[in-house]
Structures are given as C-alpha cells and as structure tokens.
C-alpha positions as CSV (number, residue, x, y, z in Angstrom):
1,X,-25.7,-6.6,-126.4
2,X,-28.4,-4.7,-127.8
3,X,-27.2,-1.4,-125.5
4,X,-23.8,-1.9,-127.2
5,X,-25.1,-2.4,-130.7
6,X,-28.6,-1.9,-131.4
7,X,-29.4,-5.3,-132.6
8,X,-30.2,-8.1,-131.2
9,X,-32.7,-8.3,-128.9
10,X,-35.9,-9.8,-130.2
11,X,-33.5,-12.1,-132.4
12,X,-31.6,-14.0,-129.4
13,X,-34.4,-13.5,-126.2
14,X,-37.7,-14.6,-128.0
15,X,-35.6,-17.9,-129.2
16,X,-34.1,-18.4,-125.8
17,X,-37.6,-18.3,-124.7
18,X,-38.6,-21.0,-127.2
19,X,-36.1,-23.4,-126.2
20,X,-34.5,-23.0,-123.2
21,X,-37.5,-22.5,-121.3
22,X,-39.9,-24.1,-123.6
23,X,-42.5,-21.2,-124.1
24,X,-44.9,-21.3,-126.8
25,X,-43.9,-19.1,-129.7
26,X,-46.6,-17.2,-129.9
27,X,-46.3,-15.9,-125.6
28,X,-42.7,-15.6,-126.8
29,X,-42.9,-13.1,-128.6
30,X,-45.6,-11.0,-127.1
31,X,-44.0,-11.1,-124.1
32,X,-40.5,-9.9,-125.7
33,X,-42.5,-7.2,-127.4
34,X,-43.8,-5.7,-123.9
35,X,-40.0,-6.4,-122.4
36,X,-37.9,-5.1,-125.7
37,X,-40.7,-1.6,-125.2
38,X,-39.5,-1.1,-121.8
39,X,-35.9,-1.9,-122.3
40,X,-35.7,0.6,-125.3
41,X,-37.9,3.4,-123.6
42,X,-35.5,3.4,-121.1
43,X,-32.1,2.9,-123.5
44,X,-33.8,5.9,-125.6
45,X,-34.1,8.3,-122.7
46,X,-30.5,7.5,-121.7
47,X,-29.1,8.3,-125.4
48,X,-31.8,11.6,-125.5
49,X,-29.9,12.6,-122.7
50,X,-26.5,11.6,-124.0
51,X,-27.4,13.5,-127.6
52,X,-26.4,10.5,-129.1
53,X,-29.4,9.7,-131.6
54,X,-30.8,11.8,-134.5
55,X,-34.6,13.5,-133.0
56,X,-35.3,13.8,-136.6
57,X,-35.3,10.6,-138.2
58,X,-37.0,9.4,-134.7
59,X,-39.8,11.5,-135.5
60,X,-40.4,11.1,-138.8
61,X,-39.4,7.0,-139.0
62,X,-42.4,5.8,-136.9
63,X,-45.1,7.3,-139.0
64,X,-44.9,4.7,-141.2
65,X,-43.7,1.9,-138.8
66,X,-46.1,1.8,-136.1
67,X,-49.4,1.6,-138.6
68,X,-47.9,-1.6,-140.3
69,X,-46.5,-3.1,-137.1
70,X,-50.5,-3.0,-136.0
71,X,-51.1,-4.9,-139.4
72,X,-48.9,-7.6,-138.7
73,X,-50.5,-8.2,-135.5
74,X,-53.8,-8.1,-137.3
75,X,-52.9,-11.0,-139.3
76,X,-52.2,-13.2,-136.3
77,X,-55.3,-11.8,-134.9
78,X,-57.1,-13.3,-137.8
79,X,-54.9,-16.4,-137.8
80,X,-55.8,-17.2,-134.4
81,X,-59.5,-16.8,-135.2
82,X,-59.8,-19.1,-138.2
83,X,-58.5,-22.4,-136.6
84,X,-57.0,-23.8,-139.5
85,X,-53.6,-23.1,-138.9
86,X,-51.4,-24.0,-136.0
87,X,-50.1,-20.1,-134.6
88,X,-47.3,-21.1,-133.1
89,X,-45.5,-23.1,-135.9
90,X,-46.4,-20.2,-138.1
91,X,-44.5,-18.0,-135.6
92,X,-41.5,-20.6,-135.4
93,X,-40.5,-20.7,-139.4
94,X,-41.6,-16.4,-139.5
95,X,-38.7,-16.1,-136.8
96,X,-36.2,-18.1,-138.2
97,X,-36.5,-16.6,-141.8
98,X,-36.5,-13.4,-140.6
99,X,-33.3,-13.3,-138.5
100,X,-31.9,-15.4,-141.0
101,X,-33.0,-13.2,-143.8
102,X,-31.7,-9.5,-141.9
103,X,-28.5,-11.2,-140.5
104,X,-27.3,-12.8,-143.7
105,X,-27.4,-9.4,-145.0
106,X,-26.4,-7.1,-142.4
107,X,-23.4,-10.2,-142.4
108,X,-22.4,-9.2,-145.9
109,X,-22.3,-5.9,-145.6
110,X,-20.0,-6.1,-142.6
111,X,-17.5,-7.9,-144.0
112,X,-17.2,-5.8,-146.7
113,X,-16.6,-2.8,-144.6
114,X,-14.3,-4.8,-142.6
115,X,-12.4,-6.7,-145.3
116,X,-12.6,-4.6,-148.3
117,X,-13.0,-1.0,-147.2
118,X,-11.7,0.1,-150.7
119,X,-14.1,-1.8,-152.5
120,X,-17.0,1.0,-153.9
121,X,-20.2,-0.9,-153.7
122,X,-23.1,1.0,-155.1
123,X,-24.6,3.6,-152.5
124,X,-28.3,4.1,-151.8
125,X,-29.5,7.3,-152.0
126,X,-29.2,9.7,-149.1
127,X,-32.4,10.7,-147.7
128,X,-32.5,14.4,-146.5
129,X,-34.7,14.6,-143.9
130,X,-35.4,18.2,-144.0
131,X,-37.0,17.8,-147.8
132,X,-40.8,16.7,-148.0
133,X,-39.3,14.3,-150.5
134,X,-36.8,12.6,-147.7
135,X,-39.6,12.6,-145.1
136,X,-41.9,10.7,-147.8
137,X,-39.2,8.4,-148.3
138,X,-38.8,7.8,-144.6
139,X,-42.4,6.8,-144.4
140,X,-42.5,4.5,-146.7
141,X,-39.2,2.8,-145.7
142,X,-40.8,2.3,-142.2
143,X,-44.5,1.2,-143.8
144,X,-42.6,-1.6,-146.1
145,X,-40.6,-3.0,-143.0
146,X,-42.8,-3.0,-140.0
147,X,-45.5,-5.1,-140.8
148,X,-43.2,-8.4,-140.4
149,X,-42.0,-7.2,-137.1
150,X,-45.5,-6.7,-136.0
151,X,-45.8,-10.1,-137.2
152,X,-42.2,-11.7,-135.4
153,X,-40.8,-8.4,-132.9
154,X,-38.0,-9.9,-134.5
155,X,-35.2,-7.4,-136.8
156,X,-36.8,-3.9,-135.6
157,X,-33.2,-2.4,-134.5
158,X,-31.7,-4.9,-137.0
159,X,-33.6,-3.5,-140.0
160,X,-33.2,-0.2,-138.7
161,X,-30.2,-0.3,-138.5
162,X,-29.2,-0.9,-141.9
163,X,-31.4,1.8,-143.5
164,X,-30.1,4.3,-141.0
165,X,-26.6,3.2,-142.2
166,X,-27.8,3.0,-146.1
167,X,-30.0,5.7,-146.2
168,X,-28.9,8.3,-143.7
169,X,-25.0,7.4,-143.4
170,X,-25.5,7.8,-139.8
171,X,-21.9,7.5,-137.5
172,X,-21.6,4.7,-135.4
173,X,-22.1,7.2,-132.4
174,X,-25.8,8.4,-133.4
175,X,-26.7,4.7,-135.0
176,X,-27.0,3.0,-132.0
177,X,-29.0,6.1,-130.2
178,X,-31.1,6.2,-132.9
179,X,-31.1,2.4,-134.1
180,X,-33.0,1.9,-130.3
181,X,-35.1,5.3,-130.3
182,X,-36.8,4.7,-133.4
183,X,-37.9,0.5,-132.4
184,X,-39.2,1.8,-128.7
185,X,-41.8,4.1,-130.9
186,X,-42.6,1.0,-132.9
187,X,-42.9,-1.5,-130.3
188,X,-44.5,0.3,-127.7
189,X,-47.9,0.5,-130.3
190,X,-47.0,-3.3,-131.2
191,X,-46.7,-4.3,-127.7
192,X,-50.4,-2.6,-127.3
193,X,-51.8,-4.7,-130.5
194,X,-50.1,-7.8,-128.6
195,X,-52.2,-7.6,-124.9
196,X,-55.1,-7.7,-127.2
197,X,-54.3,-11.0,-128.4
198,X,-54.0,-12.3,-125.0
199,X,-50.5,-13.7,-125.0
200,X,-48.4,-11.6,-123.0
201,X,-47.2,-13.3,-119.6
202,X,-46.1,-11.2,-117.3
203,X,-43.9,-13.7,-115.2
204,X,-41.6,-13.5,-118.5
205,X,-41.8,-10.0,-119.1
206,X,-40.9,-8.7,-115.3
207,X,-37.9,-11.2,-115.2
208,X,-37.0,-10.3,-118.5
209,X,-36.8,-6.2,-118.0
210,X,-35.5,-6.6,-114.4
211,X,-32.8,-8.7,-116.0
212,X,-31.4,-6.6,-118.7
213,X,-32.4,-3.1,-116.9
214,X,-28.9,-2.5,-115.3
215,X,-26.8,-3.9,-118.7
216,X,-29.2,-1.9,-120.7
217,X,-28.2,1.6,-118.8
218,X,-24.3,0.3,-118.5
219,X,-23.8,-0.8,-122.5
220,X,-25.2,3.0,-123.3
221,X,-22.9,4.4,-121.7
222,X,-19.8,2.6,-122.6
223,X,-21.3,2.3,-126.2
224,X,-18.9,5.2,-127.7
225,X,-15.9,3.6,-126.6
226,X,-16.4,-0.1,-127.6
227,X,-14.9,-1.2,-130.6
228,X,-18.6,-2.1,-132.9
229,X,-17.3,-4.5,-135.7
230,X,-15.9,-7.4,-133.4
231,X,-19.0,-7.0,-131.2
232,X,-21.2,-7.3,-134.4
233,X,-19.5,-10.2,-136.2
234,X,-20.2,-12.5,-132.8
235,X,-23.4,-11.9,-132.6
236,X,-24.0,-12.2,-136.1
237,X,-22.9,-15.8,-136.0
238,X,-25.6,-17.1,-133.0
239,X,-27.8,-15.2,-135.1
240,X,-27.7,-17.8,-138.0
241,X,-27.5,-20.5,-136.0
242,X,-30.5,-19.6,-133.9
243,X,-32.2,-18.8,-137.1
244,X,-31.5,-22.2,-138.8
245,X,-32.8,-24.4,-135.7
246,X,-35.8,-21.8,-136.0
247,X,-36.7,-22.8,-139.3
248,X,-35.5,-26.4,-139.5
249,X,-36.0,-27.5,-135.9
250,X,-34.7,-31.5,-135.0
C-alpha cells in the first residue's frame, strides 16, 4: 500500500500493532519508525533509480522536517521523565487525531477531484524551488509539520503528500517517488531520537521490514501503471475507522 501510494504506512501498521498484537503504544511506534526508515530507504533508492521523484524538493524539504521531528521526540522524552502522565494513552488519542485529522482532509480533497473535476477550488501558491523565496517556504512547510510526526510517525507521506500536491502540483508519477523520498530523510533522524528513548523492539521491527521488503520493491515498480484514486479512496476509509477506535477506544 504505501509502495503504491505513498501513504499509509505509519497510519495502518503502528495501530495493527496496538491491537492486534497488543503492543504498547509507545514501542509501537518506535518500532514503526525504525521499520517505516528502512522500508522507505529502500522504496527511495528504487524510485532514485526509476527517476521517478523530484531530487529537489528531497533536498530542500528535510531541512526543516528533520529538526522538528527531533522536537517531537523531545517532548515524549520529557513526558516520560516527569511521571505524571501515562505515555502510552498520550500516544493512543495523538494517533487517532492525527490520522483522523490528515485523512479527513486528504478525503475531501479526493473526492473533489474525483467528483467534481470542474469545480475551481482556490489554489495554493506554487512554490518554485529554484527561488530563495520557494526554498524558504519549503522549510518552513516541513518545520510546521514534522514535529507531530516526531511525536506519532504517523501522516509523514500523508502530509507530504498533500503539500507536494498543493504546493508543487507534482504528477502522480513523481508524487509517490517523492511522497516516500522525502519521509525516509525525516524518519531516519526520528528513528535515531526514538532508540534514545529506549522503546524500539527489534523482534517487531525485523518481522516488520522482512514482511513488507518484497511488496515494497513490487508496488514501485508497478506504481505508474495502477489506477491511484480507487487505491486511495480504500484506504482512506480503514483510515477513519482506525483513527476513531484510536481516539475513542471500547
């Protein structure tokens, strides 16, 4: 899924975690971190080769992302340390709101593509990239976002991917390159910021990368000839309901 569309894979594997296999939140989603790193360094290589992402806005996105990702785990760092506050539930509503939160509108936004294509809504402006203003702006985009998935490892290629629709009207061919370069950059720092907090179990992240290694490489490939919007829509709807047990679990 996330080879195919560049979403989804913090969003559905760290809850799958949580309650299939009853892991604590917190190991959840350190251990996703170190897994999603590896899938996407090796997704990323596969695309570099391919030419199917934009070097640019890979270079210039994760100057801002990665120092805010390290703040987010800073705060859990300091969570952890003061005692008064239960680490794990704090993970469990962050999660749900923020897949709820990135779906709902990524959800919107596809169905008026997909429903109303004629329908003008009002564009955001195009960031050049080759301007000192656009690479500002790039920085700053990545500062503002990052520091919740340093908090969750949830919505990195989700986010992502609707600023590099928004702001860089990127095709469908170099979004998902790109949508999965950029996040490897990120998590790979985040993942670092996570073995310091000592919750990353390695008997989940092994299983985890051997698992989707081999549908990783395949879905790259095939990703320029499978139709996005139908993909998109189904995974949109687990999405919310994952999100809603997140936040009001039974």
């Amino acid at each position: 899924m996330v080879g195919l569309t560049g979403i989804g894979g913090a969003s559905l594997i760290t809850p799958m975690l949580i309650f299939v296999f009853q892991v604590a939140p917190s190991v959840a989603v350190s251990s996703d971190v170190v897994a999603a790193t590896l899938m996407m360094l090796v997704g990323s290589v596969k695309h570099c080769q391919q030419q199917t992402l934009d070097t640019e806005i890979v270079k210039w996105l994760p100057m801002g992302s990665v120092s805010n990702s390290l703040v987010g785990v800073r705060i859990l760092h300091l969570i952890r340390q003061s005692g008064e506050y239960n680490l794990d539930q704090i993970l469990l509503r962050l999660l749900g709101l923020m897949i709820s939160l990135v779906t709902l509108l990524a959800l919107i936004q596809l169905l008026f593509i997909t429903f109303f294509p004629n329908f003008n809504l009002p564009k955001l402006p195009k960031l050049d990239i080759t301007t000192n203003r656009g690479r500002f702006l790039t920085i700053t985009i990545g500062e503002i976002l990052d520091c919740f998935v340093g908090l969750t490892s949830v919505s990195s290629g989700s986010m992502f991917a609707l600023v590099l629709i928004g702001f860089f009207r990127l095709d469908t061919r170099k979004l998902v390159g790109t949508d999965i370069a950029q996040p490897a950059i990120l998590l790979l720092f985040t993942s670092l910021g996570d073995f310091t907090l000592g919750t990353v179990d390695w008997s989940l992240v092994l299983p985890i990368w051997l698992g989707s290694f081999p549908g990783f490489l395949l879905a790259a490939k095939i990703c320029q000839i499978t139709p996005q919007h139908p993909l998109r829509f189904i995974i949109y709807a687990i999405l919310m309901m994952v999100s809603w047990k997140l936040v009001a679990p039974v």
